[in-house]
N, C-alpha and C positions, 0 to 999 in steps of 0.2 A: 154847922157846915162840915161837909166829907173834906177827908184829908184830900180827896183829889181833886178835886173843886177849889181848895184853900191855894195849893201848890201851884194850880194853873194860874188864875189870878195872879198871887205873886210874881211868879215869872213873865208874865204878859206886861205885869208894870214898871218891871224892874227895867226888862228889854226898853220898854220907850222911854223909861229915864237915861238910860245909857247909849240915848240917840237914833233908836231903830222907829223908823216911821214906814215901811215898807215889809208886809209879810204876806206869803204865798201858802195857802192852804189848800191841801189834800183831803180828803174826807176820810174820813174811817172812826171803827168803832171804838179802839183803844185810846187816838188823842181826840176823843171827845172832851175832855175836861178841858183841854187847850183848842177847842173849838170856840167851847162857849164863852171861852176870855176873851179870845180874840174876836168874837163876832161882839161883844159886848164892848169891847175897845173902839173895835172902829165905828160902831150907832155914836159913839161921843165925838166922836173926832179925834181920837189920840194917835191913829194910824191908818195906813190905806191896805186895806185888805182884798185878795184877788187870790179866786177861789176854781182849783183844776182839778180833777176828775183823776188827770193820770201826772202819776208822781214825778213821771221822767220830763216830761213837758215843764211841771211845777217847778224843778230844779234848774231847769234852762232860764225859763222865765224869771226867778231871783236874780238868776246868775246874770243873765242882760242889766234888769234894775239895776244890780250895784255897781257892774262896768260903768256905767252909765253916774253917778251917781257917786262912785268910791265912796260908800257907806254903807254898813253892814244890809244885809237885808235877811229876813229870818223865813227858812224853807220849813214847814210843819207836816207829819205825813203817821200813820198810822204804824204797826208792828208788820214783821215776817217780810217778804218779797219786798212788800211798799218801799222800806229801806232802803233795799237792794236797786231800786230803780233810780233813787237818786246818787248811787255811785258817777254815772260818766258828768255829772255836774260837778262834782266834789273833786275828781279828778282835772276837771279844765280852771278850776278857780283855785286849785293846787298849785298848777303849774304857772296862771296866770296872776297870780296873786292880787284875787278877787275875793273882797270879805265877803263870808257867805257865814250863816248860822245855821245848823241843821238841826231841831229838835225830832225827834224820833221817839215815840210812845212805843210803849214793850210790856209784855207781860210782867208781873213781880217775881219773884223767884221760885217761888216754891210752884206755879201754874208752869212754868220751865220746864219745872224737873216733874213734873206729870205730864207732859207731854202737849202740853194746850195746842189747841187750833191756833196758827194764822203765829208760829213762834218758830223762830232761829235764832242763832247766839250773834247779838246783835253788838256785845264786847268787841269794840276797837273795829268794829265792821270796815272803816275805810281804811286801816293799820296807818299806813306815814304818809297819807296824803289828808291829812288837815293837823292843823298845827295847836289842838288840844281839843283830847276826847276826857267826857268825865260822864260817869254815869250817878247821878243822884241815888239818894237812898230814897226808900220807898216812903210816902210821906206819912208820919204819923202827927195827932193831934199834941200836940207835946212841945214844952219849951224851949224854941231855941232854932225852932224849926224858918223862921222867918228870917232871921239875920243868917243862915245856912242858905238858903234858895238864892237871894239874894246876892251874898256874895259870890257864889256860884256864875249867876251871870255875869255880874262884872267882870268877872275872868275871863268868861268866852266875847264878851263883846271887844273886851282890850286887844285881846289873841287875834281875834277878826280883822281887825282893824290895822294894829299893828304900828311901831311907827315909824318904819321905812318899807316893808314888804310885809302886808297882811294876806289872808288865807282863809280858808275856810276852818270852821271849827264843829265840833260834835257833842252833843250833848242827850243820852240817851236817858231816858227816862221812864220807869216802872212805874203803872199807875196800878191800884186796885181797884174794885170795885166800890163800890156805887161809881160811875163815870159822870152822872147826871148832877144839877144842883138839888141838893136837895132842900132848900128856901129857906131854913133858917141863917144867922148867920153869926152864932154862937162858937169859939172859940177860944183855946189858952190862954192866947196871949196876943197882942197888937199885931195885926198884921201892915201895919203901915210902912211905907218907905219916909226915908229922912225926909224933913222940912224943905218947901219950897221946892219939889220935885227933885231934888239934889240925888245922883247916885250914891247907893250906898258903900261904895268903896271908889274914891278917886284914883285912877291909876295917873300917874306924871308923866308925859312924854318924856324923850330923854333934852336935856338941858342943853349937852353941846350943841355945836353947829353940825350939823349931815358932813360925812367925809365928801370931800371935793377930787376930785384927780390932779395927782402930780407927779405922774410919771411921762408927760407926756412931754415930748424932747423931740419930734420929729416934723418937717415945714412941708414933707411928704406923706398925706394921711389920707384917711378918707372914715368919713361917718354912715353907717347902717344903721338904720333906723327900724324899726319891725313896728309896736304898738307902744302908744304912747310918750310922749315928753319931746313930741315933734317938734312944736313952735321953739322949745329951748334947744334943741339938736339944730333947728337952721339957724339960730343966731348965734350958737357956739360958729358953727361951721364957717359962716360966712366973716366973722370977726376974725378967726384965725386960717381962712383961707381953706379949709378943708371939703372937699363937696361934702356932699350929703344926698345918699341915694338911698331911698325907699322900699320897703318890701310893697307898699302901694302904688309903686312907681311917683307920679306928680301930684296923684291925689291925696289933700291932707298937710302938704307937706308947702311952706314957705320959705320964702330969700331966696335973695341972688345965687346963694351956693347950691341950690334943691338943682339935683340932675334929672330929671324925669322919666331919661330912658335909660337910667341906672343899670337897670336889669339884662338889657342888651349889649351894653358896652361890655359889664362883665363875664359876656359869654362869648366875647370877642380874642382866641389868643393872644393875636395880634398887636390889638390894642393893647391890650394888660402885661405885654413885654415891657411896652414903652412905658405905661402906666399904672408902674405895681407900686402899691402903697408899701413904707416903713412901717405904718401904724395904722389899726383899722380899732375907732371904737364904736363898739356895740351899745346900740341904746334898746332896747327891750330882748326876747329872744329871738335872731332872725334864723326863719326853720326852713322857707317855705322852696329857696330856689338854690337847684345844687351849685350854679355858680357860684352863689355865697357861701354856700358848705367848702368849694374846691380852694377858694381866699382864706376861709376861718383854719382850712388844714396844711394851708403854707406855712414851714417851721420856721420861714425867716420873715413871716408876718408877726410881730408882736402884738397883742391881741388888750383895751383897754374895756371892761364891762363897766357902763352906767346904768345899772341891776340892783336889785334892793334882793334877789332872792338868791338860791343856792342851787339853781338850777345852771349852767354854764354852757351855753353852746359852742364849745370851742375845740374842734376834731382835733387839731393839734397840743393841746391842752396846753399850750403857748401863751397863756393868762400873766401879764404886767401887773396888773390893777384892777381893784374893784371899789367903785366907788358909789356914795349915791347921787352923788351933783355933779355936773361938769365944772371949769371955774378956772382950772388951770390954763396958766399959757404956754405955747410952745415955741415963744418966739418971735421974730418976724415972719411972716410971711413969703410965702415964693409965690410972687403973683402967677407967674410961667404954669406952676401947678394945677392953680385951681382956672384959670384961663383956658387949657388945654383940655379939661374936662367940658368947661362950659363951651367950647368950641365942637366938639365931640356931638356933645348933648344938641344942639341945634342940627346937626347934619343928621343924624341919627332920626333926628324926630323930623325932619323933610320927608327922609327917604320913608319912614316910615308911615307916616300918612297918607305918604302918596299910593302906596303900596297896599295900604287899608282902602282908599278909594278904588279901587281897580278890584276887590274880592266882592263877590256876589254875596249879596242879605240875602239869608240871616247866617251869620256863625259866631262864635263864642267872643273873639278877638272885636268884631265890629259894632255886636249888639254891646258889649260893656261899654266901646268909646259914646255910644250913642245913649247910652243909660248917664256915663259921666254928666255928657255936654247937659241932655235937657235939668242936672239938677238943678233946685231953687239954691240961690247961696242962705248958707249956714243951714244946708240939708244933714241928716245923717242915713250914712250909707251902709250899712250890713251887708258884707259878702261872706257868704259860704265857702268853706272849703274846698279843694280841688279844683274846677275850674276857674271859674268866676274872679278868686284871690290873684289869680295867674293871670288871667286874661285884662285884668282892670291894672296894674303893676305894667304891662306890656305894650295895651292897648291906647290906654283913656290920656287924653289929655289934662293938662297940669291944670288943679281945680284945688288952689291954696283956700277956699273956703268952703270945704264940705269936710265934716267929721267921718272919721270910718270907723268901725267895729267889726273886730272876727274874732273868734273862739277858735285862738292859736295857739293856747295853752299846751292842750296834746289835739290839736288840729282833726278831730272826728267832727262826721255829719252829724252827730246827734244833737240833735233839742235845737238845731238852728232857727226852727219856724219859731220856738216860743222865746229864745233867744235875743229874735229880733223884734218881738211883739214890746218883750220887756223892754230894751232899750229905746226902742217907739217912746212907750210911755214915759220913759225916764227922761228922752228927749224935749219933748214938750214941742216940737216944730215937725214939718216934713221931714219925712223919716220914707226910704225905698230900701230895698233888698234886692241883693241880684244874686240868685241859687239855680245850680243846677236842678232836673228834676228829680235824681236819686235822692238828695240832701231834702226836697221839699219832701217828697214825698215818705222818707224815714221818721219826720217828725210832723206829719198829717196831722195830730190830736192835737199839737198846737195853734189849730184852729180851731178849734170848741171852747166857745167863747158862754158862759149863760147869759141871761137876760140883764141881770143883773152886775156882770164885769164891764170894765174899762173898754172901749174902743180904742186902740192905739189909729194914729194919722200914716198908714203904711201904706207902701203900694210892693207888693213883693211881684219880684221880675222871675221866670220862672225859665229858664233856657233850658227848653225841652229835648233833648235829641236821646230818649227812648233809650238811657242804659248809663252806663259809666263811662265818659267821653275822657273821663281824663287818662285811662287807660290806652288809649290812644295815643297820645303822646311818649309813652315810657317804653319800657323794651319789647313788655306785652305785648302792645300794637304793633310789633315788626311781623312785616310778612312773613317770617318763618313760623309765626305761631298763627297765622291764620286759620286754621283750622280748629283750634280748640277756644279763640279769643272769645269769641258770640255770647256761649253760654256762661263760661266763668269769667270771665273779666267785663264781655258788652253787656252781659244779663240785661235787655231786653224786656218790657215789663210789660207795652201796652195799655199802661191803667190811663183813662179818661179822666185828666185831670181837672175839668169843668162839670162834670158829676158831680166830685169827688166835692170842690168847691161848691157847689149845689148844695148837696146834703151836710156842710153847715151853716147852709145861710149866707155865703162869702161872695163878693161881688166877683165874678171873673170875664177876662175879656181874651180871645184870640186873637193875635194882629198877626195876620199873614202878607202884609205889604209893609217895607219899610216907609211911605209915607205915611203911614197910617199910627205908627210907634211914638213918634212925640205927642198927638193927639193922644197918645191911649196914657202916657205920663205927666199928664198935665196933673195939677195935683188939685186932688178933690178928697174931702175928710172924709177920714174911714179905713177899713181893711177890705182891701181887696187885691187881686193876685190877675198882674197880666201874663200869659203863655206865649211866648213864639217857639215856634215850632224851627228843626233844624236836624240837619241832617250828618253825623256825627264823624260818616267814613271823609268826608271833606276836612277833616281839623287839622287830619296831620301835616298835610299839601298846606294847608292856609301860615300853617307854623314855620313849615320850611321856606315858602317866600316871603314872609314876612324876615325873617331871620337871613335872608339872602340879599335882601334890599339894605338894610340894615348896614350889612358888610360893607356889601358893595359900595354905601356912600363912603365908608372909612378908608378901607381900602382899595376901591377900586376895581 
């Protein structure tokens, strides 16, 4: 057996003893020896393999998997660029503290220092966005080499994993030549891992109990929620009287305390006189709306993160606590408090619907509420960054049983289409996307599906209006910059996006009549992509009445 042949093998078995059932393969010439493990693993059943073309798509698609799933999932990809294209995954499961395992095949050393084809210095390539890099020795026939490979992985799947904030991890790997097996299977020394499938190096969680919060001392509070630990942020909130307002607005998000039009209220001076929280604790990182930036940078807001990472969104750096559990009490309760909000919240979402009823289909705000409503319960919902995130927080009505999913780590369009292919599959039920068409159309390749791969159960929502519409909304879109907005902020594209869908085989459909739109959402197995069409210079107008109705119910 070639040393590179031996080393792949190992590590392919070591991975599924250390719990990875899920790996994404790239093709190329270099991790061809972890090609053939891995295609060899999954003919037995030891994992599910799902195989892409282009490496940036690949890393999306892991990265959904393990949201999906919070369990490591192993990205596989070739030498030079290949690398480089799984940066912006490595970067969003950084931030989002999503175990991800990156194997990367590389020349050996001395093909380095000759200048080999298809080679860059692939040392610590992601630098301090994943939380252990190690680069293997080059494998030679020789004793000692197996309990080396091995415990190697153990350490990246632990790192991955994590046990209150995991991440991604990096593991670069020199292969030589022969890549291929070459059939016998003559060797040193025992290549087998421990008895009974057992890893070969147990790591221990840690013993104590998770830190819990106990700094919390105020009856006047309020909960932000961004991704994940929803269900336990509404029954924190609701037991100790605190709302709980969503970066999803009401979708996702349950109890009595869940305020739906969260997002509105806090854009309200007005209100937020009457209604300024002591205490605001943050449960994931919430990035998406400045009102929630304008509260995190009040210095007489004392600031409570239920965070497992080291990442802190907190403008006023006014940080009390960090904790991993909620748990602490603050008290009695001031029914007056959370009363006042949920009063709030019901008038807000009158005016506000009423006011969605009266806007002409299609625009951003009415297609989300309309994408919420026809979900199946216990849908999963993928939204895209920019608009979509915004418009469904804003728009959609309170849907306590549909899961969401964003890639809000450092909140880029990229790899969102394969993104949400992967958590498709990870999902196992109805599964919809609602993306803008820049975001679909940046990660197009995550459509190129072969014969041979998974069909996820998706229906991706496509809100077309020809350019970056969320520019629109921000300062960019002020009429004083009319003149120059088109090309650099509306970039305008024209691409035929039912072609596009064409050439790979993708189901798509146009609905140009809102009667026509729940018809086209009914759910039927498979991948395919509906488009409405829209017209973008309309957003800002739809925003400001929307945002004027709103008031108007509070204030008058």
């Amino acid at each position: 057996m070639n040393p590179s042949t031996a080393q792949a093998e190992v590590l392919v078995d070591e991975l599924v003893r250390n719990g990875v059932r899920q790996v994404v393969l790239a093709p190329g010439s270099r991790n061809a020896p972890l090609s053939f493990a891995l295609h060899d693993a999954a003919e037995a059943g030891r994992l599910d393999l799902h195989v892409r073309i282009d490496e940036r798509s690949a890393g999306f698609l892991a990265l959904g998997i393990a949201t999906r799933t919070r369990r490591p999932v192993v990205v596989v990809c070739t030498s030079g660029t290949a690398a480089t294209n799984l940066h912006p995954a490595v970067s969003e499961a950084c931030h989002a503290g999503i175990p991800l395992i990156v194997l990367t095949a590389d020349r050996p050393p001395e093909l380095r220092a000759a200048g080999a084809n298809q080679t860059i210095d692939q040392y610590r390539l992601y630098g301090t966005e994943v939380r252990l890099f190690d680069e293997l020795a080059v494998a030679e026939n020789r004793p000692g080499q197996n309990a080396y490979w091995r415990t190697q992985v153990c350490r990246a799947a632990s790192m991955a994993a994590g046990t209150t904030w995991g991440g991604p991890v990096h593991l670069n790997l020199p292969f030589r030549e022969p890549l291929v097996p070459s059939g016998d299977r003559d060797w040193c020394e025992p290549l087998d891992g421990r008895a009974d499938g057992q890893r070969w190096t147990e790591v221990s969680g840690n013993e104590s109990a998770p830190s819990t919060l106990s700094k919390v001392r105020s009856r006047r509070g309020l909960v932000l929620v961004a991704d994940g630990g929803a269900d336990s942020a509404s029954a924190w909130g609701e037991r100790y009287g605190w709302p709980v307002l969503s970066e999803t607005g009401g979708v996702g998000l349950s109890g009595a305390a869940a305020i739906s039009t969260g997002m509105w209220l806090l854009k309200l001076p007005g209100f937020m006189r009457d209604h300024r929280p002591e205490q605001v604790l943050c449960v994931g990182r919430n990035t998406v709306f400045r009102q929630v930036q304008s509260l995190l940078a009040d210095s007489e807001v004392e600031v409570l993160l239920a965070h497992g990472g080291s990442h802190w969104p907190t403008p006023a750096h006014n940080v009390r606590e960090v904790a991993e559990t909620f748990g602490a009490s603050p008290g009695p309760a001031d029914p007056d408090w959370l009363t006042g909000w949920q009063q709030a919240d019901q008038k807000a979402s009158a005016a506000l619907h009423a006011a969605l009823d009266l806007e002409r289909w299609p625009n951003g705000p009415v297609v989300a509420r309309d994408v919420v409503d026809a979900l199946p319960a216990g849908s999963l919902l993928v939204l895209g960054s920019s608009n979509p995130t915004r418009d469904v927080a804003l728009a959609a009505n309170h849907r306590p049983d549909v899961v969401v999913h964003r890639n809000r780590g450092v909140a880029g369009i990229d790899g969102t289409v394969s993104a949400a292919i992967g958590s498709a599959l990870a999902h196992g039920g109805p599964s919809y996307a609602l993306l803008g068409d820049l975001t679909f159309l940046h990660d197009s390749n995550g459509l190129m599906l072969g014969p041979q791969e998974q069909r996820p159960d998706l229906t991706i929502v496509v809100l077309n209006d020809d350019g970056g519409g969320i520019f629109s909304l921000l300062e960019q879109g002020s009429p004083e910059h009319r003149g120059s907005f088109e090309r650099v902020f509306g970039t305008p594209h024209g691409t035929d996006i039912g072609s596009l869908c064409a050439a790979h085989g993708v189901e798509h459909t146009v609905v140009r009549q809102r009667s026509e739109f729940g018809v086209a959402l009914r759910r039927r197995p498979g991948l395919r992509v509906v488009e409405v069409r829209a017209d973008r210079a309309e957003l800002r107008g739809v925003h400001e009445r929307l945002h004027a109705a709103v008031r108007g119910a509070l204030h008058g």
